[in-house]
C-alpha positions in Angstrom: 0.0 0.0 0.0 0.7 3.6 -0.7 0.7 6.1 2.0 -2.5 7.9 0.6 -4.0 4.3 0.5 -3.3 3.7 4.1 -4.1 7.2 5.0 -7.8 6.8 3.4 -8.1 2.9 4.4 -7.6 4.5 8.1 -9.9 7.4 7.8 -12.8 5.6 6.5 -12.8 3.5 9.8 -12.2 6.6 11.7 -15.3 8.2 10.0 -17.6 5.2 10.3 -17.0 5.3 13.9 -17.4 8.5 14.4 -20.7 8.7 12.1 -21.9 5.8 14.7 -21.7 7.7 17.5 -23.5 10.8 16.2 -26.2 8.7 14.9 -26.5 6.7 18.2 -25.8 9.9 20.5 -25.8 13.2 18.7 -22.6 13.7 19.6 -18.8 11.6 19.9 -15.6 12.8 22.0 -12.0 12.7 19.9 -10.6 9.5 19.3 -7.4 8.2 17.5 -6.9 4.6 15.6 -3.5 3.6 13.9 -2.5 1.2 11.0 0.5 -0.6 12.3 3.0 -1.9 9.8 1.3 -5.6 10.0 -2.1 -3.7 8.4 -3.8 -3.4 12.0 -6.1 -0.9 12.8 -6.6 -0.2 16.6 -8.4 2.3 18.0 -7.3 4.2 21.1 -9.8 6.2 23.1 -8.6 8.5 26.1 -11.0 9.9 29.3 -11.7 12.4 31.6 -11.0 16.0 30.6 -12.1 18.7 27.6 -12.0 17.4 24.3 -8.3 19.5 23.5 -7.1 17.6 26.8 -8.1 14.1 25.2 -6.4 15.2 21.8 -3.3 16.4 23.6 -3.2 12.7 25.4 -4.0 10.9 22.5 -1.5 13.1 20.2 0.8 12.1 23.2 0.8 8.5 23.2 1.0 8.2 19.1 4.1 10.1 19.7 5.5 7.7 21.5 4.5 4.9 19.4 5.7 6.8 16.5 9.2 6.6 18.2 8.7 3.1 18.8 8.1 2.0 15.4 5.5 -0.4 13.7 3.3 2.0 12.9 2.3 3.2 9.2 -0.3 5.6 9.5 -2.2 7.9 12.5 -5.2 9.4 12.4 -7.5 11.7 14.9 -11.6 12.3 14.5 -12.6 15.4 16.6 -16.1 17.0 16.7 -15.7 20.5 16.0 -17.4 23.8 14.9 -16.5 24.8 11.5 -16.6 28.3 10.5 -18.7 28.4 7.1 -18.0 31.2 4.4 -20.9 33.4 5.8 -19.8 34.0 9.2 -22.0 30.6 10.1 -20.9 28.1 12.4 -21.5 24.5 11.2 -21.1 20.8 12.9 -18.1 19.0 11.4 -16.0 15.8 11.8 -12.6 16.8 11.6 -9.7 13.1 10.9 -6.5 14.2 11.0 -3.6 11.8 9.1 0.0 11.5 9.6 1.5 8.9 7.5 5.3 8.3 8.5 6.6 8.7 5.0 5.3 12.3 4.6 1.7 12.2 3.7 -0.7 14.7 6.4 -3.8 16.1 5.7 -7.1 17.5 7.6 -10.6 16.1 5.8 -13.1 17.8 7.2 -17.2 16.1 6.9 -19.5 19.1 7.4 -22.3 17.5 8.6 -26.4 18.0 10.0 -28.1 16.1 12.5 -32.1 16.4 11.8 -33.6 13.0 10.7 -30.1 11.2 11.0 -26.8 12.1 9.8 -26.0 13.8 6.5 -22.6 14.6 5.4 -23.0 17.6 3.5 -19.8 18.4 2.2 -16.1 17.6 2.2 -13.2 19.1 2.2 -9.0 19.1 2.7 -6.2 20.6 3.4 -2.5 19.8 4.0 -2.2 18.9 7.5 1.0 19.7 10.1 2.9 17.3 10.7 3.0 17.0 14.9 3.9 13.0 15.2 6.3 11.5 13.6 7.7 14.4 12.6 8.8 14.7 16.5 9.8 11.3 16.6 12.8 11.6 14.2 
């Protein structure tokens, strides 16, 4: 796999999950998953504390990991107000990827929760690199 492949293979479980829980509860607190070099996908879920608190601890750990090795690809879902063109706030699911041979990007899934969940639009944007780039 390429590390756009991996990237995508990881976010689309990221976003299923995350699609879940809004369907289920209306709402879902940040959560990370990896691909690990055997093609693993684990999900790692933090508690306690504000939703940047959980991303700072999750952010944390893949850092370590990332120094550790065996892992391909990272990736973060948040819940998150997204500022829209007209000075609107809209609901978006925000996955972040960091892929260890370069590849980072934030896709962000505007979204509206009236009878179910409806993704409305898509978008990216090159990401910062914040985990492996530490790591090296």
């Amino acid at each position: 796999m390429n590390e756009k492949k991996d990237a995508e293979r990881l976010m689309s479980e990221l976003l299923e999950f995350a699609k879940k829980m809004l369907a289920q509860h209306g709402e879902f607190h940040p959560f990370g998953a990896y691909l690990s070099s055997s093609e693993e996908i684990v999900q790692v879920g933090v508690e306690g504390g504000s939703a940047r608190e959980k991303v700072a601890r999750i952010e944390a750990s893949f850092r370590d990991l990332a120094a550790r090795g065996g892992v391909r690809v990272f990736g973060i879902a948040t819940n998150i107000d997204l500022a829209a063109g007209d000075g609107r706030v809209a609901d978006a699911i925000q996955v972040f990827l960091e892929h260890r041979d370069g590849y980072c990007a934030d896709v962000f899934f505007r979204y509206e929760l009236d009878e179910g969940l409806t993704i409305l639009e898509t978008s990216a944007q090159q990401g910062d690199r914040r985990l492996f780039a530490l790591s090296h």
